[in-house]
C-alpha positions as CSV (number, residue, x, y, z in Angstrom):
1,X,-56.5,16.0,96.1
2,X,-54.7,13.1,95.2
3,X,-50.7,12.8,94.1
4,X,-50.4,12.8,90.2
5,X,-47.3,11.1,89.4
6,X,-48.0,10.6,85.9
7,X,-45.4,11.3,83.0
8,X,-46.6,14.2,80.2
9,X,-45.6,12.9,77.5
10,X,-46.6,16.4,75.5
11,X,-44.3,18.5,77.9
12,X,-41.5,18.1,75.3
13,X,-39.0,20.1,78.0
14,X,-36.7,22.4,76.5
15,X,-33.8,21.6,73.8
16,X,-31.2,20.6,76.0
17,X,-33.0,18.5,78.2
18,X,-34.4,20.6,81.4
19,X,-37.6,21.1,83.0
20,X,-38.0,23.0,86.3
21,X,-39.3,20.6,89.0
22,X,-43.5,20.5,88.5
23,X,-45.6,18.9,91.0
24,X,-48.7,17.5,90.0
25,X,-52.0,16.0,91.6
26,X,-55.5,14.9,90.7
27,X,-58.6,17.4,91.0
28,X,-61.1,16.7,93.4
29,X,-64.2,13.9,92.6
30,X,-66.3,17.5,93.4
31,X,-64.7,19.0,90.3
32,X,-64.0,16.2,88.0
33,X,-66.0,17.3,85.3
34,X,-64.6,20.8,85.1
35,X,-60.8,20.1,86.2
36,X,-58.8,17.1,85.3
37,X,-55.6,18.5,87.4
38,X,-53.4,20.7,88.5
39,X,-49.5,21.5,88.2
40,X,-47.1,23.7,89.9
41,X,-43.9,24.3,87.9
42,X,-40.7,26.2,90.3
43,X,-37.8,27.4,89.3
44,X,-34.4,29.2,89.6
45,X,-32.7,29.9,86.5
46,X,-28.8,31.5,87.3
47,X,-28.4,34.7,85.6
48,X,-28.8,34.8,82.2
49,X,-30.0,32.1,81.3
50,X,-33.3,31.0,79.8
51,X,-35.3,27.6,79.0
52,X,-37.9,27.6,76.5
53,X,-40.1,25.0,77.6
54,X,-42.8,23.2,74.8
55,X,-45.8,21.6,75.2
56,X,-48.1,19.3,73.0
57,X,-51.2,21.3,74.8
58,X,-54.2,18.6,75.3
59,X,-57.4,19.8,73.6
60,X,-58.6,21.7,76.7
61,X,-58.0,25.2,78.5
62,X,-55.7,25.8,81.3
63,X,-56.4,28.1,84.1
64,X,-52.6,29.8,84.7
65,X,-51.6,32.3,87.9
66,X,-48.5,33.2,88.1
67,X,-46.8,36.3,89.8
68,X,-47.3,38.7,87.3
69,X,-50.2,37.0,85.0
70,X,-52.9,35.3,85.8
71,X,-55.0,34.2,82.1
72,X,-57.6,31.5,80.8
73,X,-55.2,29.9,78.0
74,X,-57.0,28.6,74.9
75,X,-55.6,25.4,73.0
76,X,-53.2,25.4,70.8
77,X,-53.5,24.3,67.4
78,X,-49.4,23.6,67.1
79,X,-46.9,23.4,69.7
80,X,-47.2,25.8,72.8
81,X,-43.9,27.4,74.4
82,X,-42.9,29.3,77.2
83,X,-39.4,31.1,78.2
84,X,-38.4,30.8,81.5
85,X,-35.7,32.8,83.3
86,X,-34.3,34.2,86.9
87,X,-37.3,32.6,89.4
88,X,-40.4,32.1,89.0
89,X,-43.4,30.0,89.3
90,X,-47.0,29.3,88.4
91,X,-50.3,27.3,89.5
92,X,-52.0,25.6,86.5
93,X,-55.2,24.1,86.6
94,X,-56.0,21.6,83.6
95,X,-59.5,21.8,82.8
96,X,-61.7,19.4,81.4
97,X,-63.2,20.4,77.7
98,X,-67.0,20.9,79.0
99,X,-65.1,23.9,81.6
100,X,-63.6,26.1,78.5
101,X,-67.0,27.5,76.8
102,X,-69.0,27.8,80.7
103,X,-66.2,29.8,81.5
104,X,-65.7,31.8,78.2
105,X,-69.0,32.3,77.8
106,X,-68.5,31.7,74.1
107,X,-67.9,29.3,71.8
108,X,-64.5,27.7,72.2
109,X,-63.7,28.3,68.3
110,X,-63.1,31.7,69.9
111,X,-60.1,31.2,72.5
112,X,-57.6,28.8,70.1
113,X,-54.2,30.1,69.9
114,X,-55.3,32.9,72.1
115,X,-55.0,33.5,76.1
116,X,-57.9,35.6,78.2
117,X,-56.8,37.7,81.3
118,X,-58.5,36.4,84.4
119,X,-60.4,39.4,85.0
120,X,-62.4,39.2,81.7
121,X,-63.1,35.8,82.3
122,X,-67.0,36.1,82.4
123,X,-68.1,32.9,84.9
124,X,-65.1,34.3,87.7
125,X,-63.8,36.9,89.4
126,X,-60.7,36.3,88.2
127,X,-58.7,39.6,90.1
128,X,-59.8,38.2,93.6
129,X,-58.6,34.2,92.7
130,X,-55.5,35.6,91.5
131,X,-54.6,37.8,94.5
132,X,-55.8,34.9,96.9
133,X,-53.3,32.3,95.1
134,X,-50.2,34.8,95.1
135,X,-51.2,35.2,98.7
136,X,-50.6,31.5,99.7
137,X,-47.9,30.6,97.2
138,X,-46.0,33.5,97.3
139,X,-43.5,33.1,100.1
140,X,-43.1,29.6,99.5
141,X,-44.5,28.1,95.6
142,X,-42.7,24.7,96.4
143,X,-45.0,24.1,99.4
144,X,-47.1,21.4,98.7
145,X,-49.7,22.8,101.0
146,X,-49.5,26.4,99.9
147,X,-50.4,24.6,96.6
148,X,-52.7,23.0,97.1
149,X,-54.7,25.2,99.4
150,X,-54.7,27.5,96.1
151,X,-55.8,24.5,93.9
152,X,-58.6,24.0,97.0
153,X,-59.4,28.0,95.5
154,X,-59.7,27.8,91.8
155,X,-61.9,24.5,92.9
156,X,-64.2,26.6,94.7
157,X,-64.1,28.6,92.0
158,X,-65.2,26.5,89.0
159,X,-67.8,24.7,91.6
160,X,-70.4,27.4,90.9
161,X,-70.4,26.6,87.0
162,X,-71.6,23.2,88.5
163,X,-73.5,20.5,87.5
164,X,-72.1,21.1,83.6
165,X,-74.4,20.6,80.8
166,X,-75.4,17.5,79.2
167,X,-73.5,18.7,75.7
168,X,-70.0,19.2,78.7
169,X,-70.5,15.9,79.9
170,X,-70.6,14.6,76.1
171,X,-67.3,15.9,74.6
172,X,-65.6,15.0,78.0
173,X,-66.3,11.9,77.1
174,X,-65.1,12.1,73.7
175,X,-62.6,13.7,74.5
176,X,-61.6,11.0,77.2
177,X,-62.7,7.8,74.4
178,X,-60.1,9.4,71.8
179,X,-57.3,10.1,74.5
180,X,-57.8,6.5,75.8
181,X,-57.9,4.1,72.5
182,X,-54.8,4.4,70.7
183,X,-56.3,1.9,67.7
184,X,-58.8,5.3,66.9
185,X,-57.8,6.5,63.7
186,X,-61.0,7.6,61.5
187,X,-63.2,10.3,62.5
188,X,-66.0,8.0,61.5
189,X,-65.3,6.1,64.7
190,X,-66.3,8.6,66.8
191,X,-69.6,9.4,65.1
192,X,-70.2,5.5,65.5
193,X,-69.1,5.3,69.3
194,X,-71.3,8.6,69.8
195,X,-73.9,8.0,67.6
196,X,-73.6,11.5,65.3
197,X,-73.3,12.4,61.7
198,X,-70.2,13.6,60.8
199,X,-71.2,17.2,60.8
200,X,-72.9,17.0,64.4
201,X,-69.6,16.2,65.5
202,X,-67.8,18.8,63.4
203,X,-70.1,21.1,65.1
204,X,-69.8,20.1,68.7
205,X,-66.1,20.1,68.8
206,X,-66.6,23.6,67.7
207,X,-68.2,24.8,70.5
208,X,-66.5,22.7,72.8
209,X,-63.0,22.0,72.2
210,X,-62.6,25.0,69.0
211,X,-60.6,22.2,67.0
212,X,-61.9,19.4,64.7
213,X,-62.1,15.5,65.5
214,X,-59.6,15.2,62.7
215,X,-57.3,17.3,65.3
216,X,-58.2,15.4,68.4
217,X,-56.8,12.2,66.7
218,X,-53.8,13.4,65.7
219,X,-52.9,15.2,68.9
220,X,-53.8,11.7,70.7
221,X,-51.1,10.1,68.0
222,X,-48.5,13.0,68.7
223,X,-48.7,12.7,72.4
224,X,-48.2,9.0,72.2
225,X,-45.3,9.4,69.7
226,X,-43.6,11.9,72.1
227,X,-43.8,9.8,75.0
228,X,-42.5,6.3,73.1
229,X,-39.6,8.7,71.8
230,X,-38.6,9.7,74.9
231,X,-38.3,6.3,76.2
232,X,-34.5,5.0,76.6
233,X,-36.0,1.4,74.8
234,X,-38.2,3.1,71.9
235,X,-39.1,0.9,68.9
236,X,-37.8,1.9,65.4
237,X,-39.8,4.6,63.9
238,X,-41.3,2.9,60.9
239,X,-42.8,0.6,63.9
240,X,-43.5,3.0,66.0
241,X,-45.4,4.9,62.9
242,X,-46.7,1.4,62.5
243,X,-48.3,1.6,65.7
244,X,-50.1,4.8,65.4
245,X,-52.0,4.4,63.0
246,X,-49.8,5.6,59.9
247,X,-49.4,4.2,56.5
248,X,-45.7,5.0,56.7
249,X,-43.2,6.3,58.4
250,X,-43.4,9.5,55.6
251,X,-46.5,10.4,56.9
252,X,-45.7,10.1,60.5
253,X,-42.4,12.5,60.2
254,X,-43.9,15.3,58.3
255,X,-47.2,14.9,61.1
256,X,-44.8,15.1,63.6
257,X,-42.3,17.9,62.5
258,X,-45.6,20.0,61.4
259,X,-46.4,20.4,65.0
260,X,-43.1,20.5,66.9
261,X,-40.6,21.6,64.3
262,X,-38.4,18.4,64.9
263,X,-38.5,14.9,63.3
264,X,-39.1,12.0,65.4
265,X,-35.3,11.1,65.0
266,X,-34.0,14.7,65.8
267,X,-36.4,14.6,69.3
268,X,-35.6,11.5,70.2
269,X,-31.9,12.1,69.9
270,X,-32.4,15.2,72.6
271,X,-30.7,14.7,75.9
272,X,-33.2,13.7,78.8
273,X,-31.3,14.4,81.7
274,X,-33.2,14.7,85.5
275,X,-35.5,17.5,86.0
276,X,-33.9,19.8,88.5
């Protein structure tokens, strides 16, 4: 498993600034089409305190253990948060699209905006993976081989929904050709690219991702918007709404504010101090 020292430009942090130190690294080649990567967030909050951490969630499940949880989490449709306080950590596994509905055993429509417990997880046995994770991360969660000794586990674990389905290996590649072209704006330029009518595509992102093209485009625009925003030298936001895609920077604010509750002005003017 390879180091993953990319910057997620949809983990917003929390208001003042903070994020608990997350490692990150690549999924195995074995895995790729079921796991894009995984993610260990630590932390040690003094007494009293709390950090609501958000997230612009990709348009894929995420395979979550923690101490006292361990859940299949469906995508979210808006902005995803999570309280943190005293100590704490968790193992996160990013799945690919095509992994979600194998898993589930249903059609993704099913699992937006909602979480599964591990156990009822149909394609696992979820009680054994998560005892066997707390058992190598629980004395130590900042080891890097702890971690990814349980990452080596959920691997193991997804391998037996291997090789995925000719319709999996399809939306990962939309999936991938919307997150990758930033000049995508219509919906009909998927069902060019892909070669389906309108409604095909309607359909299959249904089943496979539970939210519509439409969605997938925005989310693509959002993430790109969070991460120029957050960048000390950021263009103007009329450019930067310019840039994605928008007629004007009208439409770009109330996209933006929909999802995350903030203008682009209001996040970008958020403190951004080092994770620790």
């Amino acid at each position: 498993m390879a180091s993953d020292d990319r910057v997620e430009p949809g983990h917003l942090r929390d208001a003042a600034g903070f994020s608990p130190p997350i490692d990150r690294f690549a999924a195995s080649p074995a895995v790729a089409d079921l796991a894009r990567r995984f993610w260990v967030p630590v932390w040690s909050l003094p007494p009293g305190e709390t950090s609501v951490q958000r997230v612009l969630q990709y348009p894929v499940c995420q395979l979550v253990v923690a101490p006292d949880y361990a859940r299949l989490v469906g995508p979210r449709v808006g902005m995803s948060t999570r309280e943190l306080a005293g100590s704490g950590w968790a193992l996160g596994a990013m799945l690919q699209p095509a992994a979600g509905a194998l898993l589930l055993g249903a059609p993704m429509r099913t699992l937006v905006d909602r979480d599964v417990d591990l156990v009822d997880v149909v394609a696992l046995d979820g009680a054994a993976l998560a005892d066997d994770c707390r058992r190598l991360l629980g004395d130590d969660p900042a080891d890097t081989t702890a971690q990814r000794a349980a990452a080596g586990l959920v691997e193991d674990a997804l391998s037996a929904l291997l090789p995925v389905d000719e319709e999996g290996l399809l939306v990962n590649a939309l999936v991938s050709w919307v997150e990758e072209r930033p000049e995508v704006a219509r919906v009909g330029e998927l069902c060019d690219r892909f070669a389906m009518s309108e409604r095909s595509l309607q359909r299959l992102c249904a089943r496979r991702v539970g939210l519509s093209p439409k969605w997938l485009i925005q989310r693509r625009r959002l993430h790109e918007a969070a991460g120029r925003l957050a960048d000390p030298e950021r263009p103007g936001l009329t450019e930067l709404a310019a840039t994605l895609g928008y007629a004007d920077h009208a439409h770009f604010a109330r996209d933006f504010r929909a999802v995350t509750g903030l203008t682009p002005g209001e996040y970008a003017a958020e403190p951004r101090p080092v994770s620790g």
